[in-house]
C-alpha positions as CSV (number, residue, x, y, z in Angstrom):
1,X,18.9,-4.7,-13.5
2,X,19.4,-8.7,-14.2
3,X,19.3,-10.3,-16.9
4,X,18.2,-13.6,-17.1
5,X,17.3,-16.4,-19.6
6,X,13.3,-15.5,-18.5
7,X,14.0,-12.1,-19.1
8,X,15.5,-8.5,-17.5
9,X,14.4,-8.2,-14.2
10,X,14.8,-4.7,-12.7
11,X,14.8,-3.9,-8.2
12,X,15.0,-0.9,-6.9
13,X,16.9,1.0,-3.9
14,X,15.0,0.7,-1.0
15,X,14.8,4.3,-0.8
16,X,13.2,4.5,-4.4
17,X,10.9,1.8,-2.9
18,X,10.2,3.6,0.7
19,X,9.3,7.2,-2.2
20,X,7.0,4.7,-4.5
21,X,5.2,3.3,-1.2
22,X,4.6,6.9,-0.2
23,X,3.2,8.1,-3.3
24,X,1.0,5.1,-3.4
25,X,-0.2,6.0,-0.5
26,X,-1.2,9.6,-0.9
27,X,-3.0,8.1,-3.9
28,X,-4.9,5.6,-2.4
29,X,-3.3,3.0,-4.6
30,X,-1.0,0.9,-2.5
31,X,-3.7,-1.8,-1.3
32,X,-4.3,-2.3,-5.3
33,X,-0.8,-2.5,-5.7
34,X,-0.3,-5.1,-3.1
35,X,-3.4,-7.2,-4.0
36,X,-2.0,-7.4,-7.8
37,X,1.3,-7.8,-6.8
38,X,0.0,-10.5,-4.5
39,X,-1.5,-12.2,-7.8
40,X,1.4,-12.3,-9.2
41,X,3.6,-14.0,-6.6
42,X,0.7,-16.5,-6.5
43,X,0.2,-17.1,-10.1
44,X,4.6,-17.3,-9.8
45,X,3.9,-19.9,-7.5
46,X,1.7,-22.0,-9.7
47,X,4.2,-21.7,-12.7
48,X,7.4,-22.6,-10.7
49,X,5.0,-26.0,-8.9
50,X,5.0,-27.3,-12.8
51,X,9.3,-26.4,-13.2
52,X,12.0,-28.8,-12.3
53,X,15.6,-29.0,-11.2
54,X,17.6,-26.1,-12.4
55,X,15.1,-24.2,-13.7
56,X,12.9,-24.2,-10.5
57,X,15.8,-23.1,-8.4
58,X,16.6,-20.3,-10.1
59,X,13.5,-19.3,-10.6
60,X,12.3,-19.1,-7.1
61,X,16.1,-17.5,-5.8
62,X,14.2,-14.6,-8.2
63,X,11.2,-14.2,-6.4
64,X,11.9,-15.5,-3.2
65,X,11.8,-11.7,-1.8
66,X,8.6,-10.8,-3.7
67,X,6.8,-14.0,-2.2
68,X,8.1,-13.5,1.5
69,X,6.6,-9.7,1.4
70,X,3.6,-10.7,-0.3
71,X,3.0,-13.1,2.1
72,X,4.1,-10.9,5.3
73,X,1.5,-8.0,3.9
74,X,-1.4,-10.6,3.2
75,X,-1.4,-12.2,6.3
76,X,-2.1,-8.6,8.1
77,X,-5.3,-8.8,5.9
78,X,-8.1,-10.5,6.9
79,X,-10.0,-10.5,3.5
80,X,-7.1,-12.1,2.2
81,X,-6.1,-14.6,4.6
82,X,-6.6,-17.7,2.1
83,X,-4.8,-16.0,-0.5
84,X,-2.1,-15.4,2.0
85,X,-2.5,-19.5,3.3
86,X,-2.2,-20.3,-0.7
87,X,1.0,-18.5,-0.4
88,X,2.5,-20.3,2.3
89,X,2.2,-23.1,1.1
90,X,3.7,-22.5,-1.9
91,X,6.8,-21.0,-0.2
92,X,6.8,-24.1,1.8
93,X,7.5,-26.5,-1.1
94,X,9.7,-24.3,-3.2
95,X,11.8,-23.9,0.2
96,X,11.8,-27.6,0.9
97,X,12.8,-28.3,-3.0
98,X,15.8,-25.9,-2.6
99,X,16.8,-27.8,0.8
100,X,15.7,-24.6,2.8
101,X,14.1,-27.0,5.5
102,X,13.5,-24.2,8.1
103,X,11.9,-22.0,6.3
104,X,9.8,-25.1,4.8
105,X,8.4,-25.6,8.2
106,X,8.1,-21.9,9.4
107,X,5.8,-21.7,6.6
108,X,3.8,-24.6,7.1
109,X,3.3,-24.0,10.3
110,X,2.7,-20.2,9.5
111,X,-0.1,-21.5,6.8
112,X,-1.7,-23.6,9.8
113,X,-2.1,-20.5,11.3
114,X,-3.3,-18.7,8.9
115,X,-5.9,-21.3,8.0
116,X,-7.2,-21.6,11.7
117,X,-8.1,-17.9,11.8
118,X,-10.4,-17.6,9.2
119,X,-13.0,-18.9,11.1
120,X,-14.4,-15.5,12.1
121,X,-13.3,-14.1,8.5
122,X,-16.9,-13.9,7.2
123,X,-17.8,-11.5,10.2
124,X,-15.5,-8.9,9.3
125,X,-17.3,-8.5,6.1
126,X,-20.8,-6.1,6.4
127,X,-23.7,-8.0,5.3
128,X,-24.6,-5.6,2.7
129,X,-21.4,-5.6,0.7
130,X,-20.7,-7.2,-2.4
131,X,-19.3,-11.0,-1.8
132,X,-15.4,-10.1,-2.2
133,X,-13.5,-11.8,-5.0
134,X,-10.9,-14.3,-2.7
135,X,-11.3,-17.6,-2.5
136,X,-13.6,-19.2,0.2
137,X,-11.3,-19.2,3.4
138,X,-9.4,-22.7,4.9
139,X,-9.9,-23.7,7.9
140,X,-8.8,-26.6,10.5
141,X,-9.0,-29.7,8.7
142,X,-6.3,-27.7,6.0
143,X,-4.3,-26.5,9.6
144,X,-4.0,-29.8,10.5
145,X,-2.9,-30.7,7.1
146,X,0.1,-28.4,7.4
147,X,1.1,-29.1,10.6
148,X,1.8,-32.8,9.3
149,X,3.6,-31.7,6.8
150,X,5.4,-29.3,9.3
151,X,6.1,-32.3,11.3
152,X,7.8,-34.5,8.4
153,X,9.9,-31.4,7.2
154,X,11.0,-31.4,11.4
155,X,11.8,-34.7,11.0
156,X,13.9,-34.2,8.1
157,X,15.4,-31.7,10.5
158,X,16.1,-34.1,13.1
159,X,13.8,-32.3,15.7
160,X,11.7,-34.9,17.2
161,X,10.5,-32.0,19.7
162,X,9.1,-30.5,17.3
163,X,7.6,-33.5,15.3
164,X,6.4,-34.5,18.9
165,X,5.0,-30.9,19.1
166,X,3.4,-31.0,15.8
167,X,1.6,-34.1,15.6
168,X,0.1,-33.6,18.7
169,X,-1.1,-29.9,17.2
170,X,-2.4,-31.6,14.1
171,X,-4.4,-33.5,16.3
172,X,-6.1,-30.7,17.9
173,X,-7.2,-29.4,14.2
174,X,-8.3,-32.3,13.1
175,X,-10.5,-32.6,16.5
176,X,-11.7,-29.3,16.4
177,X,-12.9,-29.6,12.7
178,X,-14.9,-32.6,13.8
179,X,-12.4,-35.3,12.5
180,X,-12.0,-37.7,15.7
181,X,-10.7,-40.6,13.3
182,X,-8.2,-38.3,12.4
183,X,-7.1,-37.1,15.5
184,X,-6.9,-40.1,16.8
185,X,-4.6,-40.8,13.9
186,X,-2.4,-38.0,14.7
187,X,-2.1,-38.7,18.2
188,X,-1.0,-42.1,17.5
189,X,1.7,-40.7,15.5
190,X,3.4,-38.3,18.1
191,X,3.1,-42.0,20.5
192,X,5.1,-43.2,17.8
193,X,7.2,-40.9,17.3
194,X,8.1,-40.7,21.1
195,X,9.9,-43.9,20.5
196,X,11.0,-44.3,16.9
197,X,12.8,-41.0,17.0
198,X,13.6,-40.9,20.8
199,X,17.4,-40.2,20.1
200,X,15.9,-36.7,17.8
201,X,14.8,-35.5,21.2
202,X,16.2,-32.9,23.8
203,X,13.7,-34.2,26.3
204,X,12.1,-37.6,25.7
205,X,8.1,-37.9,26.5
206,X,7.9,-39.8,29.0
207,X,6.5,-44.0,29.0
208,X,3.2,-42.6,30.4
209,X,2.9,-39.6,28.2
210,X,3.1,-42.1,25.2
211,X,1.1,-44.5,26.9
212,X,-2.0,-41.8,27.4
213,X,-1.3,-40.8,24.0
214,X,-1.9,-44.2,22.8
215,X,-4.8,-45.0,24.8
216,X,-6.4,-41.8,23.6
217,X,-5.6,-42.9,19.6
218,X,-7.2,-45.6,20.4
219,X,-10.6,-44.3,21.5
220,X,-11.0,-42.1,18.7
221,X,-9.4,-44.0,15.8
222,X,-12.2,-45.8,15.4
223,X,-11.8,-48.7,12.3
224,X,-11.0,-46.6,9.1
225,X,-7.6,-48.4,7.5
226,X,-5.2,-45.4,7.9
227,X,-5.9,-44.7,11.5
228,X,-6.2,-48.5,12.7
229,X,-2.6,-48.8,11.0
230,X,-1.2,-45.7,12.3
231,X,-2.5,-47.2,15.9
232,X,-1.0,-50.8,15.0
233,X,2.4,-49.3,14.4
234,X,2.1,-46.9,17.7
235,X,1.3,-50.5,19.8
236,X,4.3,-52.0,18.2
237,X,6.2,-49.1,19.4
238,X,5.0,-47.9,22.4
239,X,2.9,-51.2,23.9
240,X,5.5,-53.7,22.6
241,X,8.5,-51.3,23.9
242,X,11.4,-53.7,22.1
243,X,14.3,-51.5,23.7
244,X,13.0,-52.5,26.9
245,X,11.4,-55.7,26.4
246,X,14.5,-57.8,25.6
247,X,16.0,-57.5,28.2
248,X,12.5,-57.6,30.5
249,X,12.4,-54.1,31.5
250,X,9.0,-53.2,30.3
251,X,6.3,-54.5,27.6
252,X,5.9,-57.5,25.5
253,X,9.0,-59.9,24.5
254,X,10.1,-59.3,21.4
255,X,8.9,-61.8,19.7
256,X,5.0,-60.3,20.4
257,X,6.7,-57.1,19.1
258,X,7.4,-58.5,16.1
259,X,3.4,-59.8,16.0
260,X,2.6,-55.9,16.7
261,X,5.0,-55.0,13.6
262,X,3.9,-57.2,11.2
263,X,0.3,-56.4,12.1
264,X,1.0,-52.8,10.9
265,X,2.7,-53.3,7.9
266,X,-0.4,-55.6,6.9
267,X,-2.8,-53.0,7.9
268,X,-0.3,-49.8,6.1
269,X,-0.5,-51.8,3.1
270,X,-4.2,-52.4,2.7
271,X,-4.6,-48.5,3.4
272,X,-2.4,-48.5,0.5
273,X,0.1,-45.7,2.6
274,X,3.4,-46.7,1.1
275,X,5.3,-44.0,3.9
276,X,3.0,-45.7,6.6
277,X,4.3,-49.2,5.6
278,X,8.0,-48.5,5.1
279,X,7.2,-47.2,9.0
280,X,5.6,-50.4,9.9
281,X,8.5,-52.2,8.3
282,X,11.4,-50.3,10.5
283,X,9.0,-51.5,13.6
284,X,9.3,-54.9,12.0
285,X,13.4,-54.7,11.5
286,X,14.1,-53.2,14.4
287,X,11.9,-55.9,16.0
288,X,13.3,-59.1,14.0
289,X,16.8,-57.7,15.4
290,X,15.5,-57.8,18.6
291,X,14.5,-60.9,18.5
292,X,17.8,-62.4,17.3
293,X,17.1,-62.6,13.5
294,X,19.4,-60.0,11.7
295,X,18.6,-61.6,8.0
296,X,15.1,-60.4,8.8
297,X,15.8,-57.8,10.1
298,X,18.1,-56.5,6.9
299,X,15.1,-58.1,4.0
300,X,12.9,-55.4,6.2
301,X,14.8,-52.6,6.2
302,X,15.3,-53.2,2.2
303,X,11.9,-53.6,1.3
304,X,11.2,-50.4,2.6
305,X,13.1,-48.6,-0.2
306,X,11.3,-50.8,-2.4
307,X,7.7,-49.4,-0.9
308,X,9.0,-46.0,-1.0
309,X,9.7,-46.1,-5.1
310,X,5.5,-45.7,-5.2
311,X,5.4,-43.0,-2.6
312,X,4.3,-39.3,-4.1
313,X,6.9,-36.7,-3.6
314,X,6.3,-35.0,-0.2
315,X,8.3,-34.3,3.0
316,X,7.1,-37.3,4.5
317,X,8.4,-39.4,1.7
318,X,11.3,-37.7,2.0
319,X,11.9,-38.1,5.7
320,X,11.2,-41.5,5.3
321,X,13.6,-42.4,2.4
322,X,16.4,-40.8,3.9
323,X,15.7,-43.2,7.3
324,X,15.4,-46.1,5.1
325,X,18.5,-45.7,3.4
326,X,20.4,-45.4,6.7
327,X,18.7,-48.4,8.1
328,X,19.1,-50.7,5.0
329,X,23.1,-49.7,5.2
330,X,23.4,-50.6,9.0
331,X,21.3,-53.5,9.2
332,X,23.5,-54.4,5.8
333,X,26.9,-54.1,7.9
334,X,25.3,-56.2,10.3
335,X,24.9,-59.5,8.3
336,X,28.2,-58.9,6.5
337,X,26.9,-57.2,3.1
338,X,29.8,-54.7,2.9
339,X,28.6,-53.9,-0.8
340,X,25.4,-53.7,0.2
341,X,26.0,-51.2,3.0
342,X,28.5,-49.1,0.7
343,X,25.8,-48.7,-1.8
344,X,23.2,-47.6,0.8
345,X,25.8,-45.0,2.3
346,X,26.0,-43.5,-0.5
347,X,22.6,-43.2,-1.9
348,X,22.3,-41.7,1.7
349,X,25.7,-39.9,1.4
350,X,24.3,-38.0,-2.7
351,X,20.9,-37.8,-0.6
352,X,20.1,-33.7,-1.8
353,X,18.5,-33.1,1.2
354,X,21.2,-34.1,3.5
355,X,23.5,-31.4,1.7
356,X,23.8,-29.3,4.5
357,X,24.4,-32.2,7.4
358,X,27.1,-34.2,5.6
359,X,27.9,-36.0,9.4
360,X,24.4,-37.5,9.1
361,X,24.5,-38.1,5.4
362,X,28.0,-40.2,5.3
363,X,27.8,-41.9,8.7
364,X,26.6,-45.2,7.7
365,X,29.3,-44.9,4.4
366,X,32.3,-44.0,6.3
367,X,31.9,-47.5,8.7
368,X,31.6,-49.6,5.4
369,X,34.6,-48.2,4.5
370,X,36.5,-48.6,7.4
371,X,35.1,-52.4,7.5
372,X,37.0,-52.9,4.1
373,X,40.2,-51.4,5.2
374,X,40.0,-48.0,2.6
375,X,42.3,-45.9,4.8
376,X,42.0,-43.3,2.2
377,X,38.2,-42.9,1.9
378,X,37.6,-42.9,6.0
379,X,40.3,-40.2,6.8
380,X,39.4,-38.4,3.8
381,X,35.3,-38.8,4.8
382,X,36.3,-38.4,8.6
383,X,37.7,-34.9,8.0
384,X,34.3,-33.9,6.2
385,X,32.3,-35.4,8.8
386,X,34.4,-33.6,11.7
387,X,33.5,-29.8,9.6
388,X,30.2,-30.6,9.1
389,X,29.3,-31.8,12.7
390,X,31.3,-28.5,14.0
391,X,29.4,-26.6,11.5
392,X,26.4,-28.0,12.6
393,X,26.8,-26.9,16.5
394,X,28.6,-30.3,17.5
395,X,25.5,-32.4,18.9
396,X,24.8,-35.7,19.7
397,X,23.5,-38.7,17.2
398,X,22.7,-42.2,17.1
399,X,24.6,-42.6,13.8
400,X,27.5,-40.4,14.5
401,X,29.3,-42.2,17.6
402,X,29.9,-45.5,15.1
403,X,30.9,-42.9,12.8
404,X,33.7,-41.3,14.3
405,X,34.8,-45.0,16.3
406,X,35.3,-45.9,12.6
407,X,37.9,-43.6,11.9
408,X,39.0,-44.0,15.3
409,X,39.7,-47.7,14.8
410,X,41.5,-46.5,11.3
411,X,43.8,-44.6,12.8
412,X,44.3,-47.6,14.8
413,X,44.9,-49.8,12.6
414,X,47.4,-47.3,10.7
415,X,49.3,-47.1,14.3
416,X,48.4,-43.0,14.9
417,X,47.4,-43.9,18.2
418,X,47.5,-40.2,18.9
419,X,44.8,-39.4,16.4
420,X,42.7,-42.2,17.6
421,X,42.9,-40.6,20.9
422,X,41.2,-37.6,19.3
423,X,38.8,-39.0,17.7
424,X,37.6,-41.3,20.6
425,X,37.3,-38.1,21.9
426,X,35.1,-37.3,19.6
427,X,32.9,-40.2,19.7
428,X,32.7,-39.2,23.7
429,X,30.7,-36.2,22.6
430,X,29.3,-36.9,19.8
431,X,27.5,-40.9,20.2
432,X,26.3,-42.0,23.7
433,X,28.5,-44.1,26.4
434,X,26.8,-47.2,26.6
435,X,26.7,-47.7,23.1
436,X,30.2,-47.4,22.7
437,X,31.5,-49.5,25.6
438,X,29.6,-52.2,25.1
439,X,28.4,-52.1,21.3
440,X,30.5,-50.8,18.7
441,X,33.3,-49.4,20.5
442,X,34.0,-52.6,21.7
443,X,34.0,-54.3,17.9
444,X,36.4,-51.1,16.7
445,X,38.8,-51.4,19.8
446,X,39.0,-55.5,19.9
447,X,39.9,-55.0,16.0
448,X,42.6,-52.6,16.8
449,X,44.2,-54.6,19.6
450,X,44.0,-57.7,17.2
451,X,45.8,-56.3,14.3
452,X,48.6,-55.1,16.4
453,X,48.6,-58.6,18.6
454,X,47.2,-58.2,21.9
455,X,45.0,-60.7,22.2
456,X,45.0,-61.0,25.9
457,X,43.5,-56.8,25.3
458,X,41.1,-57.7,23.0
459,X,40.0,-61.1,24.9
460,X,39.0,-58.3,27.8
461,X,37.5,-55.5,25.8
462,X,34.6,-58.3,24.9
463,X,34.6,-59.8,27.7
464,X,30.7,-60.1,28.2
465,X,28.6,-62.6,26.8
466,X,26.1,-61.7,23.4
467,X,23.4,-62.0,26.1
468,X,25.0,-59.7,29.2
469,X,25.3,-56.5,26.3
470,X,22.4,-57.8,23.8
471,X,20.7,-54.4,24.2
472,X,24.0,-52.7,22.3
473,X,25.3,-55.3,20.2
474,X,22.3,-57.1,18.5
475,X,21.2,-54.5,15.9
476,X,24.3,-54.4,14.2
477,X,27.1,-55.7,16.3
478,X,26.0,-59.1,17.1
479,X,27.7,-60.8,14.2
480,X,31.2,-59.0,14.2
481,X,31.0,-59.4,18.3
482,X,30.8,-62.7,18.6
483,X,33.2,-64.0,15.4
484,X,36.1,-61.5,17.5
485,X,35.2,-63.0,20.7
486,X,36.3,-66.6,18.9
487,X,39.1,-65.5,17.4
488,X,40.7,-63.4,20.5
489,X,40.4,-66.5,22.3
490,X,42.1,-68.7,19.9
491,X,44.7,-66.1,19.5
492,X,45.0,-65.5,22.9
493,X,45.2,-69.3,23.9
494,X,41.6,-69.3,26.0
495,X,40.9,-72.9,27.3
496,X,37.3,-72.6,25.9
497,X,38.5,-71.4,22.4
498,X,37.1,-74.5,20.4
499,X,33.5,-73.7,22.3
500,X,33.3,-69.9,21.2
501,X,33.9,-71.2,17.7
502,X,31.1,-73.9,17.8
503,X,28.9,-70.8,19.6
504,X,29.9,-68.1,17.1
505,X,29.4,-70.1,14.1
506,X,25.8,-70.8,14.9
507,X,25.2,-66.9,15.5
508,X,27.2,-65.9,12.6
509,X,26.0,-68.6,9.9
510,X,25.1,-66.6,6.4
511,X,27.2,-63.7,7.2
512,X,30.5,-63.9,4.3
513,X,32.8,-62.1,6.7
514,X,32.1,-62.8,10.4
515,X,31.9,-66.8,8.9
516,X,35.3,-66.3,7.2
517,X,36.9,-65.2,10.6
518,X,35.1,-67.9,12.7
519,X,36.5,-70.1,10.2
520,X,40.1,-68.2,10.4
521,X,40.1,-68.8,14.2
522,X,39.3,-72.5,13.9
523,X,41.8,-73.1,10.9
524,X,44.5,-70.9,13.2
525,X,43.3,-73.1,16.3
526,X,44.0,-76.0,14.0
527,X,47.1,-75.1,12.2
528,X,44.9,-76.0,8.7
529,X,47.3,-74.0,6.2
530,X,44.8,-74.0,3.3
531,X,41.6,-73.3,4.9
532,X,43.8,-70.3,6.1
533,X,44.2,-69.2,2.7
534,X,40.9,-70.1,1.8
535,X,39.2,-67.7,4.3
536,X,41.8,-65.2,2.9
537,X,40.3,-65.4,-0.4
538,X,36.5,-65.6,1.1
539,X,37.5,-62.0,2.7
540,X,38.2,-60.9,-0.6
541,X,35.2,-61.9,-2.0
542,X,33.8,-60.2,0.7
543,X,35.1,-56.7,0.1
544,X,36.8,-57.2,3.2
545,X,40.4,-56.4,2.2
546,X,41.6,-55.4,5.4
547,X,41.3,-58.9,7.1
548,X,41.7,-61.0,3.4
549,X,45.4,-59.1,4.2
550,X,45.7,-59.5,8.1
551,X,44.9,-63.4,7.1
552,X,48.1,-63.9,5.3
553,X,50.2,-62.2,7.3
554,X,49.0,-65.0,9.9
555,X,49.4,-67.7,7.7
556,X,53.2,-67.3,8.3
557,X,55.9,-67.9,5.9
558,X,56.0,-66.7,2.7
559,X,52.3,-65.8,2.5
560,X,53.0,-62.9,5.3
561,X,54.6,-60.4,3.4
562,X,52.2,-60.2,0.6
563,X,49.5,-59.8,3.7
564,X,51.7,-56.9,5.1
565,X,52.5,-55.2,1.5
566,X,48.8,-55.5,0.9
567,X,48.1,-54.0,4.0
568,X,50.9,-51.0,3.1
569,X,49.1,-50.1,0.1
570,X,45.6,-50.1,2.1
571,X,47.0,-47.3,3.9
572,X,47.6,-49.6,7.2
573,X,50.2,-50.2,9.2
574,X,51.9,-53.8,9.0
575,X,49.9,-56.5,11.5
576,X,51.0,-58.1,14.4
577,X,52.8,-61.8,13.3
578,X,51.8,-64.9,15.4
């Protein structure tokens, strides 16, 4: 016995249970008892949809059980097969509202089932009986239905296999129910899906998978708005190819990309699709970063969070909100917006659905931090980010390698060389190589070695031209990359120093921090005391309070040791003096 605010609630032994079934069963009463108790779950389900917060948790941590068997004995049922589909549906939400994201999709994909078998239904039935009293029975158009919704609550899951998997199931539904707009809608969103969320993948469709996928989505999708812009965005992804296309390795150049991106989110938007169009916008950022213009890129990512304030509540909102807000704080860090990308990471870091993978949900948060110099907050995040990545089986993420190089470089920059070992360690298993040796670990290790005064070190580490590591620097490292590549060669004496400078400032130009150490290196180059502490107090402004600090300490004199007692109290260890 319970007792709750809705009332006592009473369960029995299972042994009392295993009796009652028996009984019922001599009597010929169980499948009465089932079917009512089946009415109730359902009519449980209905009053918990209308609930919120609190009140919907607990309720449904009540009749979870009940709902799970009523649903495990109507699905053996024929006659009640849509009763049973009803039910798993409603599981499906309540699980996905209490952040029980497997079970979500086992039960979408479970109510796909359920809604593709009752095609033969009716022939169980003898013509002569009475017309039963169930609803009339789904069928595939409501299969493919839930296997899109299965696919969104996998993508909250970070399994693009199975998004991959499920798109391409949704597509067979929706063909076999005589929708070929439709499937040609789905298939252009498992194309897409190869590419946006290639890192989600253990094994990668291949170029010509996606490309016959494409081509297929493009026969059927015919010219209604939802599928034309579902196609759009699959041709900026898949045709356009920007990760290859840069550099010349495959597709258009990225400037046709972006043509192929902004084409979609015109077309998403006059479907009126507000989760289609924050989609076409990521095409579009990550396509305006390809092409050199991080400003764009960063307006892009941004307006999708705007779009999404309009989107209904549903997985696929979800799934698409939580991307956004990792995107706007990255593509945030990358033009210099330290604010900006604190405020992001932490919408993304509070994000309810990220509760149980706190590595994903503070990644972008814990390299803002460690951009201002808040010792406290990155080793303090880094230790919840190393449980929950252990917790979650240790795999491998985009977001996660500039996650753990961030408290890598913190370590650094406190002098624990030791414990930056470790967590490079880390970043070896948990980001991917090239990334990190030519992207961001470069931009973490050339800060390192600059605090503690090897220039010559740092001069090396980024060594290659913006346009020999373009592929790894320009989404978010381009700026900070090229404003370290002038300063390590003032600092370390380079005879082309003045010309980085004059290069870096016309890359970096709008960006408050990666200006204010351009502008450090040329005032050091110089000897020009008070732009010195003029750039200090432009860091400041910044939210940069790490290099506001290491700017004094190289303006000599008296100015150092407030630099190094500021630096004390951030947690770091004193800088290297020139």
């Amino acid at each position: 016995m319970t007792a709750s605010t809705g009332g006592t609630r009473y369960q029995a032994l299972e042994t009392i249970r295993q009796y009652g079934v028996e009984r019922l069963t001599g009597a010929g009463e169980l499948t009465d008892v089932r079917s009512r108790h089946l009415g109730w779950c359902l009519a449980g389900a209905d009053a918990l949809a209308g609930a919120g917060g609190a009140d919907r948790r607990a309720g449904f941590d009540a009749v979870a059980e009940d709902m799970r068997a009523a649903l495990a004995w109507a699905s053996g049922q024929p006659e009640r097969r849509a009763d049973a589909h009803r039910l798993a549906l409603s599981l499906a939400d309540l699980a996905f509202a209490r952040n029980l994201l497997g079970e979500a999709q086992q039960r979408l994909e479970q109510a796909a089932r359920l809604a593709a078998g009752t095609a033969g239904t009716a022939a169980l039935v003898p013509a002569d009986a009475p017309a039963p009293d169930v609803p009339a029975a789904p069928g595939d158009a409501e299969a493919a239905t839930a296997l899109r919704r299965a696919a969104a609550v996998a993508g909250c899951r970070g399994l693009g296999d199975d998004m991959f998997r499920l798109h391409r199931a949704a597509a067979e539904a929706t063909r076999r129910a005589g929708d070929t707009t439709g499937a040609g809608r789905d298939l252009a969103a498992a194309a897409t899906v190869a590419y946006r969320f290639s890192s989600l993948f253990t094994r990668v469709p291949s170029a010509e998978e996606a490309a016959a996928l494409l081509e297929e989505a493009r026969e059927l999708a015919g010219d209604a708005p939802a599928a034309e812009a579902a196609v759009a965005l699959a041709e900026a992804a898949v045709v356009a190819d920007a990760f290859g296309a840069v550099q010349g390795d495959t597709g258009n150049t990225a400037w046709q990309t972006v043509g192929f991106a902004e084409r979609a989110v015109e077309l998403a938007r006059h479907a009126g699709d507000p989760v289609a169009e924050s989609a076409a916008l990521d095409a579009l950022s990550g396509a305006r970063s390809w092409a050199g213009e991080p400003f764009a890129a960063a307006a892009a990512a941004r307006r999708r969070i705007d779009v999404l304030a309009s989107a209904p509540p549903s997985p696929a909102g979800t799934h698409e909100l939580v991307d956004a807000l990792a995107m706007a704080a990255g593509t945030a860090l990358g033009v210099g917006d330290l604010r900006g990308a604190r405020r992001w990471g932490r919408r993304l870091a509070d994000h309810p659905l990220l509760a149980e993978a706190g590595h994903h949900a503070m990644s972008w948060l814990l390299v803002a931090d460690a951009f201002t110099g808040d010792a406290a907050e990155v080793l303090a995040g880094g230790a919840r980010l190393l449980d929950a990545w252990e917790r979650s089986g240790r795999g491998r993420s985009f977001s996660l390698g500039p996650a753990a190089a961030s408290v890598a470089m913190v370590h650094g920059l406190r002098g624990d060389h030791g414990a930056r070992r470790t967590w490079l360690g880390i970043v070896d298993e948990a980001g991917t190589g090239p990334e990190h040796r030519w992207g961001y670990g470069a931009v973490f290790d050339a800060t390192v070695l600059l605090h503690h005064g090897d220039a010559d070190a740092a001069l090396e580490r980024i060594a290659p031209e913006p346009d020999e590591v373009w592929k790894w620097v320009s989404w978010i490292w381009l700026h900070w990359y090229t404003a370290l590549r002038a300063e390590a060669a003032v600092l370390a004496g380079h005879p082309d120093a003045r010309d980085r400078i004059a290069s870096a400032r016309a890359v970096v130009t709008g960006n408050p921090v990666a200006s204010a150490q351009v502008d450090r290196a040329e005032a050091l180059l110089d000897g020009d005391l008070p732009r010195q502490l003029a750039v200090a107090a432009a860091f400041d402004a910044a939210g940069c309070r790490h290099q506001a600090a290491r700017t004094l300490v190289l303006a000599g004199g008296g100015h150092a040791a407030a630099g190094q007692a500021a630096l004390v109290g951030l947690g770091l260890a004193p800088a290297a003096v020139r």
